[in-house]
ZAMAR-193047 format. One record per residue (C-alpha): residue in three letters; x, y, z. Coordinates in steps of 0.05 Angstrom, whole numbers. Example, Ala and Ser with C-alpha at 12.3 -4.5 7.8 and 13.67 -1.06 7.14 Angstrom:
<sites>
<site><aa>ALA</aa><c1>246</c1><c2>-90</c2><c3>156</c3></site>
<site><aa>SER</aa><c1>273</c1><c2>-21</c2><c3>143</c3></site>
</sites>
This chain:
<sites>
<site><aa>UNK</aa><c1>325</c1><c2>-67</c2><c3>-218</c3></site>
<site><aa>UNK</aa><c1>379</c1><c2>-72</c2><c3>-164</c3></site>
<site><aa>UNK</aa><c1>374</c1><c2>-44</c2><c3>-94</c3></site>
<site><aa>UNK</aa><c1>433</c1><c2>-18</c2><c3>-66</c3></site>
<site><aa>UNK</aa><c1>464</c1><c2>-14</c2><c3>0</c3></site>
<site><aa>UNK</aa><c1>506</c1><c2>53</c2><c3>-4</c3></site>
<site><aa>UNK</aa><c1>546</c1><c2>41</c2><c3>68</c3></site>
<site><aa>UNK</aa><c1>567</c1><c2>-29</c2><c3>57</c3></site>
<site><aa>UNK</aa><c1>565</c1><c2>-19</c2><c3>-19</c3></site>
<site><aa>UNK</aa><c1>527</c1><c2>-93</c2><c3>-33</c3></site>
<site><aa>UNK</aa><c1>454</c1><c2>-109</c2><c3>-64</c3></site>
<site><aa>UNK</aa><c1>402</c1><c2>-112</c2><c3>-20</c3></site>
<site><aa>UNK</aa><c1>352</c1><c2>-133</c2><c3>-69</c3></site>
<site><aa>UNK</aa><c1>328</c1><c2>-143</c2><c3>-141</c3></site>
<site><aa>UNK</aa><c1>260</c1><c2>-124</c2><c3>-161</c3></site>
<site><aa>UNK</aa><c1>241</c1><c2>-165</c2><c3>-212</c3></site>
<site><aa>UNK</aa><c1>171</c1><c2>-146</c2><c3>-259</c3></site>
<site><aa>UNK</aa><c1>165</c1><c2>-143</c2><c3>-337</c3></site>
<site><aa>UNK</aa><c1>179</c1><c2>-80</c2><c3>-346</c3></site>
<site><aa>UNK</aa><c1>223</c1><c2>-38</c2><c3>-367</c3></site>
<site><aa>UNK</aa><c1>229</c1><c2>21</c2><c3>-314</c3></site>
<site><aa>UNK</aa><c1>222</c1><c2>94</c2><c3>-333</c3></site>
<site><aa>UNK</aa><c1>226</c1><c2>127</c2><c3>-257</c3></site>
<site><aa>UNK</aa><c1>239</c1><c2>113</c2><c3>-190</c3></site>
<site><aa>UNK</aa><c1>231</c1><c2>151</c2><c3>-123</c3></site>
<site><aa>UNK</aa><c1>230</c1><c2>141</c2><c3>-48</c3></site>
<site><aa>UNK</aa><c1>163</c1><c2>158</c2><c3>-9</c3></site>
<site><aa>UNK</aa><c1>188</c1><c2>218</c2><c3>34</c3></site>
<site><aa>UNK</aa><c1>190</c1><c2>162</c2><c3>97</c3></site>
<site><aa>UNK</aa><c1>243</c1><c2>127</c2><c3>54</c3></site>
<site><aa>UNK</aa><c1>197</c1><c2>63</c2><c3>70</c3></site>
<site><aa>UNK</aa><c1>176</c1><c2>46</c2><c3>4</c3></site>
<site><aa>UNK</aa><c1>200</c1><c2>60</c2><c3>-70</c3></site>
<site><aa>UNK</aa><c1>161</c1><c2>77</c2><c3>-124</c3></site>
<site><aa>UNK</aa><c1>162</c1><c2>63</c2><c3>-190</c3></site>
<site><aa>UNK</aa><c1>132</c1><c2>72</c2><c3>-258</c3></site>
<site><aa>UNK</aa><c1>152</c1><c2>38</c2><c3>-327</c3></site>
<site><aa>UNK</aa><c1>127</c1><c2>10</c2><c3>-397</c3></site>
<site><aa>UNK</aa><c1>79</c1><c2>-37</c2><c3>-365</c3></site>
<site><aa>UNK</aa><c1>38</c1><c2>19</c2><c3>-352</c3></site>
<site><aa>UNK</aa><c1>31</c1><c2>10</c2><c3>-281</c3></site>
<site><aa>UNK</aa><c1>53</c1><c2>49</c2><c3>-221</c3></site>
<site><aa>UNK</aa><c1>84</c1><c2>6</c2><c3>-165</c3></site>
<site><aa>UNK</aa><c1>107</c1><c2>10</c2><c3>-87</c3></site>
<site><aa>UNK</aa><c1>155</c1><c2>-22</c2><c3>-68</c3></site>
<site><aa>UNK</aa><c1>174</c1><c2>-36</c2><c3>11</c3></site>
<site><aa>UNK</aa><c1>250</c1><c2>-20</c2><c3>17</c3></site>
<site><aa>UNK</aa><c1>261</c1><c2>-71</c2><c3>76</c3></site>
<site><aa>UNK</aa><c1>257</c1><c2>-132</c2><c3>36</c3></site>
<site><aa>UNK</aa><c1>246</c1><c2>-104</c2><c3>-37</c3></site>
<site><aa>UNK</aa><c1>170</c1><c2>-135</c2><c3>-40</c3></site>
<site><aa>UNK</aa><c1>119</c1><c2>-108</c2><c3>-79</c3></site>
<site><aa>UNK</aa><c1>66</c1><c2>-77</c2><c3>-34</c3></site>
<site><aa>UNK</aa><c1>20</c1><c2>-57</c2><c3>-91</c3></site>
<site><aa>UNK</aa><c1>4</c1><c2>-24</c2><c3>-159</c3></site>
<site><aa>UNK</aa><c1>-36</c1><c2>17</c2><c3>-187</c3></site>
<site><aa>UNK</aa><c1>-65</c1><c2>35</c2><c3>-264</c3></site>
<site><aa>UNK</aa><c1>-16</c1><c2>97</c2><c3>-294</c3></site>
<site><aa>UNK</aa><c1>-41</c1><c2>96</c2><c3>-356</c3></site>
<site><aa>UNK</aa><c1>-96</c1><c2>52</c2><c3>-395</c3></site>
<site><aa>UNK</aa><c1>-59</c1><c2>60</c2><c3>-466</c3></site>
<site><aa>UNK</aa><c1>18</c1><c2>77</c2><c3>-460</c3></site>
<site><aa>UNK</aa><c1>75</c1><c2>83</c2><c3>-413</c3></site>
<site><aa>UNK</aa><c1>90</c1><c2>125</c2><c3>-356</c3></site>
<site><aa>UNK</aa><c1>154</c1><c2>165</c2><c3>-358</c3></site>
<site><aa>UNK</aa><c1>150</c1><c2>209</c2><c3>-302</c3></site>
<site><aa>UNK</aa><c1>134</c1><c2>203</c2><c3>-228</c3></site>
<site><aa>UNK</aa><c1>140</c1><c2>248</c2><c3>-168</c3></site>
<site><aa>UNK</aa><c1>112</c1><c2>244</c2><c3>-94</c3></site>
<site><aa>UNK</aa><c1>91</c1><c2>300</c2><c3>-61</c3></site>
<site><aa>UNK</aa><c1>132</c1><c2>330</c2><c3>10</c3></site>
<site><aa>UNK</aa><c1>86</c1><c2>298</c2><c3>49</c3></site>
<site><aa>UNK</aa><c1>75</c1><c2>241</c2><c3>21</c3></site>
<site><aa>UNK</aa><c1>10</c1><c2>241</c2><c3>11</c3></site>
<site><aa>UNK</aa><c1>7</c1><c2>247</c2><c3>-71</c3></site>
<site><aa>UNK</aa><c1>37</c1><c2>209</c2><c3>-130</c3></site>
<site><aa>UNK</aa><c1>37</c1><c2>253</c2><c3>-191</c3></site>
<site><aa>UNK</aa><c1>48</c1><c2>216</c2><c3>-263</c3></site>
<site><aa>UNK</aa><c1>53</c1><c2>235</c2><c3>-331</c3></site>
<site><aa>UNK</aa><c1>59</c1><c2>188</c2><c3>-394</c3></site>
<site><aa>UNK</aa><c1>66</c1><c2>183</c2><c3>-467</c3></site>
<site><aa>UNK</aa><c1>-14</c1><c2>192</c2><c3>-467</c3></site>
<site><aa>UNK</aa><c1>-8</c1><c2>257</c2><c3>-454</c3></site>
<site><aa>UNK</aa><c1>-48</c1><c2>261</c2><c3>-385</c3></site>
<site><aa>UNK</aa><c1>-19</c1><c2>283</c2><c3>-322</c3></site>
<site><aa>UNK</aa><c1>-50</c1><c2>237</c2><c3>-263</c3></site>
<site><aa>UNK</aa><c1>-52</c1><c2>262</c2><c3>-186</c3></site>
<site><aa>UNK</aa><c1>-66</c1><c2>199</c2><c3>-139</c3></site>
<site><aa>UNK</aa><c1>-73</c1><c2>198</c2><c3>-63</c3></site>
<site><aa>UNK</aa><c1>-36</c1><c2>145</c2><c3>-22</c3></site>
<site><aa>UNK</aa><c1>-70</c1><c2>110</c2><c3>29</c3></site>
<site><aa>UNK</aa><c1>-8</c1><c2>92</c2><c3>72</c3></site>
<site><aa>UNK</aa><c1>8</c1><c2>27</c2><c3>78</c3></site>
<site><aa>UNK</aa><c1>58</c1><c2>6</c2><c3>130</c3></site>
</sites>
């Protein structure tokens, strides 16, 4: 997946996992992005240098399609082709 710079209109970064990516959001801080796909995982992302900061289990038997974080930031909210709708806290990492 490409990053993009919007002002100067130029790729900031590629993140680069085997998968193939279902959603993406920013964290309400706009410091990381977040990510879920076919590899059943969901991952963060830090938006400074497009590293991956972590990941976590989505689903144990199929993908995960959807993703949203809550206002605060605080949850990540997933849903997948198994049917189950998973709430997980984030323990900020900066």
């Amino acid at each position: 997946m490409r990053v993009r710079d919007g002002r100067q209109r130029s790729r900031r970064h590629m993140l680069r996992v085997n998968t193939l990516f279902k959603y993406v959001v920013y964290h309400p801080l706009e410091h990381q992005v977040i990510t879920t796909g076919t590899d059943r995982k969901i991952g963060f992302w830090e938006t400074h240098d497009g590293s991956l900061i972590r990941e976590l289990d989505g689903s144990l038997t199929d993908s995960v399609n959807a993703l949203d974080v809550s206002e605060d930031g605080v949850y990540v909210v997933s849903g997948g082709s198994d049917k189950l709708i998973k709430v997980s806290i984030i323990i900020a990492c900066f």
